[in-house]
C-alpha positions as a Markdown table, in Angstrom:
| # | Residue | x | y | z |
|---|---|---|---|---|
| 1 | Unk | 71.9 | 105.4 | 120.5 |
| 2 | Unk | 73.6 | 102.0 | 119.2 |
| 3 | Unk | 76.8 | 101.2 | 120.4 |
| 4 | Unk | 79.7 | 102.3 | 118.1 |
| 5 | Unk | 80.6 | 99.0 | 115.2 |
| 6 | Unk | 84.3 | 98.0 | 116.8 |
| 7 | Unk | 87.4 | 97.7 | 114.3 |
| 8 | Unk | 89.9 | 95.1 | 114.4 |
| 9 | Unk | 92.9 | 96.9 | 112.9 |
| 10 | Unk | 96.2 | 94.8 | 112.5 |
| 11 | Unk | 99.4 | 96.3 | 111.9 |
| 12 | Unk | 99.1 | 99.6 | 112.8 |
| 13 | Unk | 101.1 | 102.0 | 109.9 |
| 14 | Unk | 103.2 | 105.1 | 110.9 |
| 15 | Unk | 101.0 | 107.5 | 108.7 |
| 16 | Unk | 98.9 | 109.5 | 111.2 |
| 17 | Unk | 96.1 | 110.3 | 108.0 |
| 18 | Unk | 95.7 | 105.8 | 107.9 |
| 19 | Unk | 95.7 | 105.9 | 112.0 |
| 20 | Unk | 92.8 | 108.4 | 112.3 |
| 21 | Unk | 90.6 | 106.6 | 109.7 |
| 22 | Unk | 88.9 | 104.8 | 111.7 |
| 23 | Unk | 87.8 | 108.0 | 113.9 |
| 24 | Unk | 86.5 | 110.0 | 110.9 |
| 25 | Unk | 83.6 | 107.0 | 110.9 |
| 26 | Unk | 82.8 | 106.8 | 114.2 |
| 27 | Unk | 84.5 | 103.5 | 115.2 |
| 28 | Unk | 85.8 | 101.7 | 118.1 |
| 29 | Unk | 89.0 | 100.2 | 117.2 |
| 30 | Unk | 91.3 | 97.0 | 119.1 |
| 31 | Unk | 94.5 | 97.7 | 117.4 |
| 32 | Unk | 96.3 | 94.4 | 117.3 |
| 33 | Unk | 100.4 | 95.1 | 116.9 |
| 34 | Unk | 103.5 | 94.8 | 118.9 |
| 35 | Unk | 104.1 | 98.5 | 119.4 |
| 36 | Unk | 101.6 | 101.3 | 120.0 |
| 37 | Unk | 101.5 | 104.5 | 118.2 |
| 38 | Unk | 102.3 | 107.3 | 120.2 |
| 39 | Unk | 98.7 | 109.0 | 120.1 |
| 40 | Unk | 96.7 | 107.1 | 122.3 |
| 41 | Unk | 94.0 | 108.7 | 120.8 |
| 42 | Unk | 94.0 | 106.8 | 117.6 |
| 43 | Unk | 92.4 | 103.2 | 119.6 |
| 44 | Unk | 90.4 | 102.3 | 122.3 |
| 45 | Unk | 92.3 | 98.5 | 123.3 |
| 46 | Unk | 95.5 | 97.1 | 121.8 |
| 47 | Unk | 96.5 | 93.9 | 122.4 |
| 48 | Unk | 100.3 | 93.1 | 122.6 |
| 49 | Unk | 101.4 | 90.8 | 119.7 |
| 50 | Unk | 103.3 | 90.5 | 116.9 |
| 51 | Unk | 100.8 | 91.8 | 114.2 |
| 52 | Unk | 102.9 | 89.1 | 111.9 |
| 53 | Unk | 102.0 | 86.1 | 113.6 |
| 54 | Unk | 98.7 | 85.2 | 112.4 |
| 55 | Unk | 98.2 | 82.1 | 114.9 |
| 56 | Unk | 99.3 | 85.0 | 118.0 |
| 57 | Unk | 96.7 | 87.7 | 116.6 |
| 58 | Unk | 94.0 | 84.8 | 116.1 |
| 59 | Unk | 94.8 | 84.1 | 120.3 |
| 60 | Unk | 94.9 | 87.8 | 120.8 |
| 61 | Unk | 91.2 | 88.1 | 119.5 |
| 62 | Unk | 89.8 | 84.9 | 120.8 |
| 63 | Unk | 90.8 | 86.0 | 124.3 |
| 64 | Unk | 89.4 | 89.5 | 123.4 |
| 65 | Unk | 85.8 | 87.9 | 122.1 |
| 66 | Unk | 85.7 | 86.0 | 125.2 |
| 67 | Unk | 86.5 | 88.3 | 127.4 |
| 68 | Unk | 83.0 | 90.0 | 126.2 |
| 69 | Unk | 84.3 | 92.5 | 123.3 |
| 70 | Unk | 83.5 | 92.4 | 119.8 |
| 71 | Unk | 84.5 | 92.9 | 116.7 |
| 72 | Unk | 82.1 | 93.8 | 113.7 |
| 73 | Unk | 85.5 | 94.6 | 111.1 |
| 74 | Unk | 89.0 | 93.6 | 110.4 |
| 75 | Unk | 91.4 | 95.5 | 108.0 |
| 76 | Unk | 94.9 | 96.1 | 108.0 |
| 77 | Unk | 97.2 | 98.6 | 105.6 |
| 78 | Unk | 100.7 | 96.5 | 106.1 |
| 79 | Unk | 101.6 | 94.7 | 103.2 |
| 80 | Unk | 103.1 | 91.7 | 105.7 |
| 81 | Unk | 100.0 | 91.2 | 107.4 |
| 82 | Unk | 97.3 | 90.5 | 104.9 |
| 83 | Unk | 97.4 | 87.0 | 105.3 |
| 84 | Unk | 96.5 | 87.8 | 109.1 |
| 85 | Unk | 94.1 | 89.9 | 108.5 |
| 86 | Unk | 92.3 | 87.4 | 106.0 |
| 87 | Unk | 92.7 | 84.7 | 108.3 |
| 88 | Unk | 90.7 | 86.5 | 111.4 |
| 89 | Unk | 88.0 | 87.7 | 109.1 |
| 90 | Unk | 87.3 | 84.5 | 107.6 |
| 91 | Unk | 87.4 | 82.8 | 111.4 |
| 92 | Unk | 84.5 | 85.7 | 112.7 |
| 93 | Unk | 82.7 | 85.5 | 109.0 |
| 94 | Unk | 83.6 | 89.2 | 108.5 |
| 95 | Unk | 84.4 | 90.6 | 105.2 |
| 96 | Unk | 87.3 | 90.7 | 103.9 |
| 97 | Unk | 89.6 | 88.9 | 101.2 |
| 98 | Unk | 89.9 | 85.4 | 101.4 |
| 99 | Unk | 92.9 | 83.3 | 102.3 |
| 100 | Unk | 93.4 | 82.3 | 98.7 |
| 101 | Unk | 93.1 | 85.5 | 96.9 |
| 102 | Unk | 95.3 | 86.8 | 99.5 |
| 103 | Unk | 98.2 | 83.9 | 98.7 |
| 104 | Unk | 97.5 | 84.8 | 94.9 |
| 105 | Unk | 98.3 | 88.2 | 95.4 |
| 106 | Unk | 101.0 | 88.2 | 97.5 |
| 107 | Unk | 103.1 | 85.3 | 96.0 |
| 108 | Unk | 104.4 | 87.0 | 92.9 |
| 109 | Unk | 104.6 | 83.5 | 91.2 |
| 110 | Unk | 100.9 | 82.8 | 91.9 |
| 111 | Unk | 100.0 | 85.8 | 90.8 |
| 112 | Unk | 101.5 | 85.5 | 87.4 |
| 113 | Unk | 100.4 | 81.8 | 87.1 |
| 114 | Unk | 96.7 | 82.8 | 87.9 |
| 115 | Unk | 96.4 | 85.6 | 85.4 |
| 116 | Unk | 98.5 | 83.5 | 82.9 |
| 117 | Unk | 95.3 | 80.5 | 83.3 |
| 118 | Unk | 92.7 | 83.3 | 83.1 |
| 119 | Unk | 94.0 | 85.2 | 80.3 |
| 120 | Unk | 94.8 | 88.4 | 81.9 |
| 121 | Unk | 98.2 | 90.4 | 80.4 |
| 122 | Unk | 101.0 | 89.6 | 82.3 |
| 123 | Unk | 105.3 | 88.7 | 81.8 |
| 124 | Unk | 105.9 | 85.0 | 81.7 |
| 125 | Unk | 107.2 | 84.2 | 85.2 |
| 126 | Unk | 109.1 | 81.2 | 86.6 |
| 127 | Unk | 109.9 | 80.7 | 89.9 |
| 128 | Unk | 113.1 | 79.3 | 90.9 |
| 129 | Unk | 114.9 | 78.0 | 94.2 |
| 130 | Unk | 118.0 | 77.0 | 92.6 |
| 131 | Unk | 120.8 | 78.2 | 90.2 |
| 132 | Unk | 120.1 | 75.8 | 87.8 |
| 133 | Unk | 116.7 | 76.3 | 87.7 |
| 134 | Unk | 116.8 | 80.2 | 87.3 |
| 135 | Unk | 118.9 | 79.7 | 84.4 |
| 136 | Unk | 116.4 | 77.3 | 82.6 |
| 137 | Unk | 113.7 | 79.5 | 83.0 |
| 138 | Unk | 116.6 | 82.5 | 81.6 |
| 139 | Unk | 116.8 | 79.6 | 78.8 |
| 140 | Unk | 113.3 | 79.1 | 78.4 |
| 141 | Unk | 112.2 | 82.8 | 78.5 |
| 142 | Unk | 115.4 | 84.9 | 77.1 |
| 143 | Unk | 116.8 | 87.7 | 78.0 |
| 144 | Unk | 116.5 | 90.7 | 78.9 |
| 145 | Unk | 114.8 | 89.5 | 82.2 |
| 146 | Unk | 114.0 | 90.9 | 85.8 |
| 147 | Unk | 114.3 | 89.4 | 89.2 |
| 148 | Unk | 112.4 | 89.7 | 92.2 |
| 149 | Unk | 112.3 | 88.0 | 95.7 |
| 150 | Unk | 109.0 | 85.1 | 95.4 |
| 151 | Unk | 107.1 | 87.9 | 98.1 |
| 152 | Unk | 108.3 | 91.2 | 98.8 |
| 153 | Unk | 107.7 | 95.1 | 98.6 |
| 154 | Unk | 109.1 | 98.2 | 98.0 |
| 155 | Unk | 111.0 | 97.0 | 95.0 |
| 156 | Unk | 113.3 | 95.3 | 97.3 |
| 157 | Unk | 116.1 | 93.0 | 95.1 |
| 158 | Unk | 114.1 | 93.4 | 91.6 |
| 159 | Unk | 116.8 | 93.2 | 88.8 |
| 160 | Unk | 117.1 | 93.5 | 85.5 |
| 161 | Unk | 119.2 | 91.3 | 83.7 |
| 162 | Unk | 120.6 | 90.8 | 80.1 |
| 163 | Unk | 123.0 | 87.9 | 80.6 |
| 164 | Unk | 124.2 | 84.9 | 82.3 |
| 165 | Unk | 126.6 | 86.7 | 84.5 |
| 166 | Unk | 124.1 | 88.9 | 85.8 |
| 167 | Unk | 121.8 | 86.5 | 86.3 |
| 168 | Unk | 123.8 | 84.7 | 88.5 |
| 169 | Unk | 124.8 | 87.6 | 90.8 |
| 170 | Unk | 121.3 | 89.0 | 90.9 |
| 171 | Unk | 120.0 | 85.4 | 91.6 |
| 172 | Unk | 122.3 | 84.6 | 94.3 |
| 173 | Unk | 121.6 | 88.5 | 95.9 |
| 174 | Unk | 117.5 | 87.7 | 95.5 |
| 175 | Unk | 118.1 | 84.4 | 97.6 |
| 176 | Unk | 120.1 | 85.3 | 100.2 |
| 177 | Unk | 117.6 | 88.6 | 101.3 |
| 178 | Unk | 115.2 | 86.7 | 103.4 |
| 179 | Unk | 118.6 | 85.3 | 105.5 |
| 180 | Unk | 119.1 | 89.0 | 107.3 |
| 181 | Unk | 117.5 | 90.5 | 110.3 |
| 182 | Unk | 120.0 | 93.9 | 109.3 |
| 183 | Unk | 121.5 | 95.3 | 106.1 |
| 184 | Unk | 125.3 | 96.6 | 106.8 |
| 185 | Unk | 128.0 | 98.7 | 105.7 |
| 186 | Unk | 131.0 | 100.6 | 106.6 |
| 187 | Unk | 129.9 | 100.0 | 110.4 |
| 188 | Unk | 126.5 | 101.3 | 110.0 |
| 189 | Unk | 123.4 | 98.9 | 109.8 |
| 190 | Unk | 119.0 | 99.3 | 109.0 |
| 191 | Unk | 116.5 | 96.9 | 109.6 |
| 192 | Unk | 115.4 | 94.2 | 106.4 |
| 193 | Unk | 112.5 | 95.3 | 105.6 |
| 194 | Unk | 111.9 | 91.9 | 103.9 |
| 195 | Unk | 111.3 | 90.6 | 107.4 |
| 196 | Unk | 108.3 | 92.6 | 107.0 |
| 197 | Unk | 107.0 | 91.6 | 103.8 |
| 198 | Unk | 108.3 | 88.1 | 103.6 |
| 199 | Unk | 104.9 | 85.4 | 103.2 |
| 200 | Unk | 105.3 | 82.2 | 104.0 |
| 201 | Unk | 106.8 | 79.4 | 102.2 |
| 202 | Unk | 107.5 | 82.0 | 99.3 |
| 203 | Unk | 111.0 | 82.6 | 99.4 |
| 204 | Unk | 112.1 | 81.6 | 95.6 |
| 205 | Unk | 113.2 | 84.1 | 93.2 |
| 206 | Unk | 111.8 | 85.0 | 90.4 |
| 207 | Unk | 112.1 | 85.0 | 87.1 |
| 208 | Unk | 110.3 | 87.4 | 84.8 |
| 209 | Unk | 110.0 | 88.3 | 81.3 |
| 210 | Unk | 110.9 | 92.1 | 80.8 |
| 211 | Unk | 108.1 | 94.0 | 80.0 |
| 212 | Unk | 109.0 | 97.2 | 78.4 |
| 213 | Unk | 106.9 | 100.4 | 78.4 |
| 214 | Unk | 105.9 | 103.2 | 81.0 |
| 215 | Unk | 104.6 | 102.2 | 84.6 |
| 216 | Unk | 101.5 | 103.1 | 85.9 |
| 217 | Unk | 99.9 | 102.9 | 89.4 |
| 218 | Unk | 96.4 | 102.4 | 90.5 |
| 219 | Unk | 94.7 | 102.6 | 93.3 |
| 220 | Unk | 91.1 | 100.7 | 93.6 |
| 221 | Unk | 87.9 | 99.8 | 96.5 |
| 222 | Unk | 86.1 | 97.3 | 95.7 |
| 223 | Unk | 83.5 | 95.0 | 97.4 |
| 224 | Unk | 79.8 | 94.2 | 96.5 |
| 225 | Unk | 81.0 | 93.1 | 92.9 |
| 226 | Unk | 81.8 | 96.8 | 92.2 |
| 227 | Unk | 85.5 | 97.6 | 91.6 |
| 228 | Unk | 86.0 | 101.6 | 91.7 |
| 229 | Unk | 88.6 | 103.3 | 90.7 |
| 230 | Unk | 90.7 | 106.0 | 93.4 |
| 231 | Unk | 93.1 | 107.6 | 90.6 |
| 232 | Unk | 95.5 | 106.6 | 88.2 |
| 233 | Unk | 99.6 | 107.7 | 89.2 |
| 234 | Unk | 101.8 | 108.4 | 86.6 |
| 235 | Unk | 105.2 | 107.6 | 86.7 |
| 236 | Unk | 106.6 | 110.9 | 85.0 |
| 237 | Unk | 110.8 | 109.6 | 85.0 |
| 238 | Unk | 111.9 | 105.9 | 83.9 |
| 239 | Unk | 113.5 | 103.9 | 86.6 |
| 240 | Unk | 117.1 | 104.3 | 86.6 |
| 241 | Unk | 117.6 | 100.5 | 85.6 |
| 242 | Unk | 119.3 | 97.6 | 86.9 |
| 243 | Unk | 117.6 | 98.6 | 89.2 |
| 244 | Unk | 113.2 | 99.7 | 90.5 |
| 245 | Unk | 113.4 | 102.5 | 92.9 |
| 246 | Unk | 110.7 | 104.6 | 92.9 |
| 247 | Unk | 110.7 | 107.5 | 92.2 |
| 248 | Unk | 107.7 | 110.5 | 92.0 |
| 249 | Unk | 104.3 | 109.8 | 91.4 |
| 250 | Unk | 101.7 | 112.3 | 89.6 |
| 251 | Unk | 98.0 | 112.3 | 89.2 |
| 252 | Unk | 95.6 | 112.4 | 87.4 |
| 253 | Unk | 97.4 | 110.6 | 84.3 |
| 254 | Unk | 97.7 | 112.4 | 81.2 |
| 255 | Unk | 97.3 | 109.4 | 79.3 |
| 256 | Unk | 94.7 | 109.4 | 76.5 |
| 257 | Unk | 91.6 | 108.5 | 77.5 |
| 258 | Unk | 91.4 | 105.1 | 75.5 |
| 259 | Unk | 94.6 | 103.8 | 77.6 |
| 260 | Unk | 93.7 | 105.0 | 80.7 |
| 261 | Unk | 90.4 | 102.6 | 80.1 |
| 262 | Unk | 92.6 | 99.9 | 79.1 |
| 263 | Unk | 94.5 | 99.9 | 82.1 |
| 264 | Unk | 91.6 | 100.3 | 84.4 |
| 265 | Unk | 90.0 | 97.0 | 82.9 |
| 266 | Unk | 93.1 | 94.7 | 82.5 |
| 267 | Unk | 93.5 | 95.9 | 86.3 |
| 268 | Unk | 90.1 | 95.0 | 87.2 |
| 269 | Unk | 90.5 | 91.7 | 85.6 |
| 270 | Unk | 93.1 | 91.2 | 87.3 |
| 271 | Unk | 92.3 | 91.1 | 90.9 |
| 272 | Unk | 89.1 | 89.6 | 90.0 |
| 273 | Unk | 91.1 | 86.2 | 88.1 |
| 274 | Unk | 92.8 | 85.9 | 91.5 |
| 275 | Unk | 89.9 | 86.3 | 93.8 |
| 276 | Unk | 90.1 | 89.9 | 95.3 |
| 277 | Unk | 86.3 | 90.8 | 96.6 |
| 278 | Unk | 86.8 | 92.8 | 99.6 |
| 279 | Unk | 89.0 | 95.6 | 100.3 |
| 280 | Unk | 91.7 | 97.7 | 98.6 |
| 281 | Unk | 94.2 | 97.3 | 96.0 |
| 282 | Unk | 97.9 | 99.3 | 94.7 |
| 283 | Unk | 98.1 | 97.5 | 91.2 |
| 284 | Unk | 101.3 | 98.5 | 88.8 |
| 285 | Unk | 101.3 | 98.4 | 85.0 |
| 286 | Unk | 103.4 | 99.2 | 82.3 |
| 287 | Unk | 101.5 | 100.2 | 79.1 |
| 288 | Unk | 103.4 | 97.8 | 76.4 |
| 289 | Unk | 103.3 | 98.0 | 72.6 |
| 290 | Unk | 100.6 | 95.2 | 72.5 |
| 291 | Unk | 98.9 | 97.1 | 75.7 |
| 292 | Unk | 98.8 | 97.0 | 79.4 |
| 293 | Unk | 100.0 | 94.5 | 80.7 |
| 294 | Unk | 100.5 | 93.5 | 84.7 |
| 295 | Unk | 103.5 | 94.2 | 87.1 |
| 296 | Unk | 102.0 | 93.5 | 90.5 |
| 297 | Unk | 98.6 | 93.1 | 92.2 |
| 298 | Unk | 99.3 | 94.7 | 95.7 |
| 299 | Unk | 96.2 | 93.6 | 98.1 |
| 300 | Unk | 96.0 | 96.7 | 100.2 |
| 301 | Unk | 95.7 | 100.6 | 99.0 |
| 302 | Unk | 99.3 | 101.7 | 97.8 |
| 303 | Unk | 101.1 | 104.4 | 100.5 |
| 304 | Unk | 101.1 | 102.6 | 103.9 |
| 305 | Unk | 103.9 | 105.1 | 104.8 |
| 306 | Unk | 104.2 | 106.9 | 101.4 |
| 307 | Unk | 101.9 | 110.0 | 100.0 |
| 308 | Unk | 100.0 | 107.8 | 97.7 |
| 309 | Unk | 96.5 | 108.0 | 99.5 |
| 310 | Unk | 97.2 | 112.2 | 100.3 |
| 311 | Unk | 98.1 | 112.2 | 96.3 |
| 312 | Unk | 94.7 | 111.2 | 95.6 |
| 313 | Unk | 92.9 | 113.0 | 97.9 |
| 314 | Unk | 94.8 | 116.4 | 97.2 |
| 315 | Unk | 93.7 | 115.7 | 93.4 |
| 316 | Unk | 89.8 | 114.3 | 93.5 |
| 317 | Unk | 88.8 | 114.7 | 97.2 |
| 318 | Unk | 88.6 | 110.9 | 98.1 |
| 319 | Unk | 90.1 | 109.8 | 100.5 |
| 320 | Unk | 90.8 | 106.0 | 100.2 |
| 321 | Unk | 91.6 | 104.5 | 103.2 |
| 322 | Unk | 88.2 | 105.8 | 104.5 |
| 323 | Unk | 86.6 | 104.4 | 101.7 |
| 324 | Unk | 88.1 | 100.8 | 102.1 |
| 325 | Unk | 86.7 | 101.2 | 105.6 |
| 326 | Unk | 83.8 | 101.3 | 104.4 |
| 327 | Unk | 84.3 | 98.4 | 102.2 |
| 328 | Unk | 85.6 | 96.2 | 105.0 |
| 329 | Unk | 82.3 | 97.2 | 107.2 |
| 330 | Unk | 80.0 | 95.6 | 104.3 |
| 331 | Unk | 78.9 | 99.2 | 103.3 |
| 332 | Unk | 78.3 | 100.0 | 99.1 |
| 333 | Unk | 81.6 | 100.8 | 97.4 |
| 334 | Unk | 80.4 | 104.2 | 96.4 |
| 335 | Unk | 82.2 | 107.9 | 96.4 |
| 336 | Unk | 82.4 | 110.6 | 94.0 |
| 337 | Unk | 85.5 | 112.5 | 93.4 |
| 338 | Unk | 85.9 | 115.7 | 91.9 |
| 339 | Unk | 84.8 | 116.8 | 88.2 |
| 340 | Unk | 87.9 | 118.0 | 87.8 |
| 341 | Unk | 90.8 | 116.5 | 89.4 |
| 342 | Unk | 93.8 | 119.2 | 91.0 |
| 343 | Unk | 97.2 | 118.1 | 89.4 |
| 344 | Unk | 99.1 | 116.2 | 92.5 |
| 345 | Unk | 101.8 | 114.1 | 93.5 |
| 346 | Unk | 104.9 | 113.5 | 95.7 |
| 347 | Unk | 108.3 | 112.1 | 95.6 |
| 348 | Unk | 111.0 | 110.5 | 98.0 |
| 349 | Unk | 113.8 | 112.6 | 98.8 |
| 350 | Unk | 116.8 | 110.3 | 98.9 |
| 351 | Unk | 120.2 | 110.0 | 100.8 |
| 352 | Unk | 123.4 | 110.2 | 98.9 |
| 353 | Unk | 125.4 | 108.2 | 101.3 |
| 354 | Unk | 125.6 | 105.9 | 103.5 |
| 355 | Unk | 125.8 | 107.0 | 107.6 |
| 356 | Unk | 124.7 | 108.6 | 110.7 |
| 357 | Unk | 122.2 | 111.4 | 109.8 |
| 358 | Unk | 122.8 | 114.4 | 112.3 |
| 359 | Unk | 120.0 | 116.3 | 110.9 |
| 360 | Unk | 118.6 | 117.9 | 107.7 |
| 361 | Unk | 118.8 | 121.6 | 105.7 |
| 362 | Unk | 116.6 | 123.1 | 103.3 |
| 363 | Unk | 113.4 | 122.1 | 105.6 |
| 364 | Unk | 112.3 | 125.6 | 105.9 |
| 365 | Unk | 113.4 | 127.0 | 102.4 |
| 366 | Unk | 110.9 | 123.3 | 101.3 |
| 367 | Unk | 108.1 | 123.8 | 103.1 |
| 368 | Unk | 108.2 | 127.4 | 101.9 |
| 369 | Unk | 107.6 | 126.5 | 98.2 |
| 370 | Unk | 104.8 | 127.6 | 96.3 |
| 371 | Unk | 103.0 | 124.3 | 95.9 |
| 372 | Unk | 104.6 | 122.2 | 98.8 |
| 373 | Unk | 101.2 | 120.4 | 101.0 |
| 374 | Unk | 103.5 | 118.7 | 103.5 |
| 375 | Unk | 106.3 | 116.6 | 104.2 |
| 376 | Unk | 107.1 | 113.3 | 105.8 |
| 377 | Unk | 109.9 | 112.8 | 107.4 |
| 378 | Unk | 110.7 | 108.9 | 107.4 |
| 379 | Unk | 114.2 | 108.9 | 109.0 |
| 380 | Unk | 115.5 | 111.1 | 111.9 |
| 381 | Unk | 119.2 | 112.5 | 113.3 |
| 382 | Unk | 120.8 | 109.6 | 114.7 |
| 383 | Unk | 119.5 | 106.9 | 112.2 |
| 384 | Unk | 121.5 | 105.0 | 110.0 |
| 385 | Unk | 121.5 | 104.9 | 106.3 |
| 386 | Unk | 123.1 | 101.9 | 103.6 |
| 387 | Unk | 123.3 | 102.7 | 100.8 |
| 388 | Unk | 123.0 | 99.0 | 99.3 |
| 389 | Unk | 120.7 | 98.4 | 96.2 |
| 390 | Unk | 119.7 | 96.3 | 95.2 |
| 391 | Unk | 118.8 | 94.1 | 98.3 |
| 392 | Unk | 118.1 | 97.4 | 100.8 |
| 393 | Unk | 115.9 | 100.1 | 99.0 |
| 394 | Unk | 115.2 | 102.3 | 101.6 |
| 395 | Unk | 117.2 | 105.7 | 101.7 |
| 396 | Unk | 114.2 | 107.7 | 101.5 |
| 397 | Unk | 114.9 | 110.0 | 104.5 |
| 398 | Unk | 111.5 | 112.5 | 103.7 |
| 399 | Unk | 108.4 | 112.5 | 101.4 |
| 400 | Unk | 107.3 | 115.5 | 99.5 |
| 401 | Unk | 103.8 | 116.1 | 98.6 |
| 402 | Unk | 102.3 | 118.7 | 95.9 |
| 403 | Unk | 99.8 | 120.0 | 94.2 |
| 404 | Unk | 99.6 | 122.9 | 91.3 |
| 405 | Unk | 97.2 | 124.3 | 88.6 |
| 406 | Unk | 99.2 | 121.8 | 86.3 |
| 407 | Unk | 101.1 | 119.2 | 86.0 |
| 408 | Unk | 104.5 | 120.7 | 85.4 |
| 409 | Unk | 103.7 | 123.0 | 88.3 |
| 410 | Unk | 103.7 | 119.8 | 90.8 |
| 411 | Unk | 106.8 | 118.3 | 88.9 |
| 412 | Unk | 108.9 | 121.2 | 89.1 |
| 413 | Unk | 107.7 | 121.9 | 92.8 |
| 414 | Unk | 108.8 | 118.4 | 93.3 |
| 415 | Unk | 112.0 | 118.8 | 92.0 |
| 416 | Unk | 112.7 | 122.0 | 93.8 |
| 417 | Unk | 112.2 | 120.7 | 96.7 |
| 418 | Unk | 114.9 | 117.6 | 96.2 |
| 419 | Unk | 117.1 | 120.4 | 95.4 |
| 420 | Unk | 116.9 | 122.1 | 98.8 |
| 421 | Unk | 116.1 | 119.0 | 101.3 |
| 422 | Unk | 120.0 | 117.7 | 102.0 |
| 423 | Unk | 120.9 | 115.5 | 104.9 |
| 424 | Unk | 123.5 | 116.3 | 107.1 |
| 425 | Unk | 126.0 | 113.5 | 108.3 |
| 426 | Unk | 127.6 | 112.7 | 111.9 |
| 427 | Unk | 131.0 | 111.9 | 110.1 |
């Protein structure tokens, strides 16, 4: 029998489904992060670094190699560590995204500037360091116009804006966010998660033209010069502007057929104008008057932590993060989802307040709803929560994830079950 192929895997994610991937295809895997998951089932070797640190991982796997091991893959599902990922892959000639398309995708302003050059629908984006440049480019472009940190996730900071006064305080809020290791308020403090997503030597903010129409996720694999397509999300309620927070996702899309096209092709056009070849991709678009145009080119699948990936596979039976395995190993981007895809989705459940959380109710009266697949609890009783948006979006304390024979079925499940789930305070 030949010895099992050996997976780098760098930056391990909470999600359990993402952690035993690697399993369901028979794989070794070095798991390359700071911190251990719990299940020591889930890898075979980890090796202590930070999973951030591209010139520490490199060292890490050098010393591995040496040491006799091997590694025949490298993938990662964290946002902050694709550049880490791409950096080891190119050194061991493994596939994987390059350096480049890597940069292009996670430095917002390259990304725009890219599919600007190469013709693909996208705002007009500027990308400014000081005052006075933001409010040239708020000169240049007009307003309304939305601002977002140069490289960052989760919606973290992104502001819309319809004047010079809000410009200014959503410019000088943008700039600041790389500056914290903790968010704070009334006494109670949560990590930055932009210490997480922050890329190198793209801290600007910027500046963006406001696109207005409905927002749309997809999810794609791709190597071999085939891009496939995991499912289409619709974003069934408008984000409650200023501000981006997400809010429920539902597939498959109810779009006409002819959009739903469109949006699949100016996606695909997109990560091929910045150099995407090997992996997965989370790209968001908001169908315009004039047609799609792009949002963001995320360069890993969407749902590191989220239900995005269980979405899909409660809906057409694929399950993506296998797939861009599979991708990742050299293997033919190739799958075949259902002929008729179940009605799915999830949503966060969010915390009203800021405080200490003591516990929850509704759990059982939740996860007793017709409809309800699971939940995920991303908080637990003694954690904080800040309520602070723009700059700290996270006070999603559980995930909810549905399905239903249609798609007002999974909506009002949904719903239902944000009703119920309540978080109980310390004070």
């Amino acid at each position: 029998m030949s010895e099992s192929r050996t997976l780098l895997l760098i930056a391990s994610s909470a999600n359990p489904d993402l952690l035993r991937a690697p399993r369901e295809l028979g794989l070794r895997v070095v798991l390359a992060n700071a911190v251990p998951p719990a299940d020591g089932e889930v890898y075979d070797l980890h090796l202590p670094v930070d999973e951030f640190d591209e010139d520490a991982v490199l060292a890490a796997v050098r010393g591995h190699l040496a040491e006799g091991g091997r590694i025949d893959a490298v993938a990662t599902f964290q946002e902050g560590a694709l550049h880490v990922a791409a950096r080891v892959a190119a050194e061991l000639g493994l596939p994987g995204n390059s350096r480049e398309a890597v940069r292009a995708m996670r430095d917002k302003f390259e990304t725009g500037r890219q599919l600007k050059e190469a013709g693909v629908p996208t705002p007009a984006t500027r990308v400014a360091t000081t005052y006075a440049e933001a409010l040239a480019a708020a000169e240049e472009l007009g307003f309304p116009l939305v601002l977002k940190p140069q490289a960052s996730a989760a919606s973290q900071g992104v502001t819309k804006v319809g004047d010079e006064t809000e410009l200014k305080a959503a410019f000088d809020n943008i700039s600041g966010i790389y500056a914290y290791d903790t968010f704070g308020k009334d006494g109670y403090s949560v990590p930055n998660v932009a210490r997480v997503y922050a890329y190198p030597e793209a801290d600007g903010v910027l500046i963006q033209e406001y696109a207005k129409g409905d927002e749309f996720a997809l999810d794609f694999v791709y190597g071999g010069g085939e891009y496939r397509l995991l499912a289409i999300h619709d974003k069934p309620y408008p984000f409650v502007e200023p501000h981006f927070i997400e809010g429920a996702y539902a597939t498959p899309s109810l779009l006409p057929e002819a959009d739903q096209k469109a949006l699949v092709a100016t996606a695909t056009d997109a990560l091929k104008a910045l150099g995407a070849t090997v992996g997965g991709a989370h790209v968001e678009l908001r169908l315009t008057s004039s047609g799609p145009t792009i949002i963001e080119v995320n360069g890993r699948l969407g749902g590191t932590n989220a239900f995005v990936q269980e979405s899909i596979r409660e809906s057409t039976g694929v399950w993506g993060p296998r797939e861009y395995l599979r991708a990742v190993l050299g293997e033919p981007v190739d799958f075949t989802a259902k002929e008729r895809p179940t009605p799915a989705g999830f949503t966060p459940v969010l915390a009203d307040r800021t405080g200490e959380l003591a516990g929850f109710e509704g759990v059982g009266e939740a996860e007793a709803l017709s409809g309800v697949v699971a939940l995920r609890w991303m908080a637990a009783p003694g954690d904080h929560v800040v309520i602070k948006y723009p700059e700290n979006p996270v006070s999603c304390f559980v995930l909810v994830l549905a399905r239903g024979e249609r798609r007002d079925d999974v909506l009002s499940t949904l719903q239902s079950a944000d009703q119920l789930l309540k978080p109980v305070y310390a004070n």
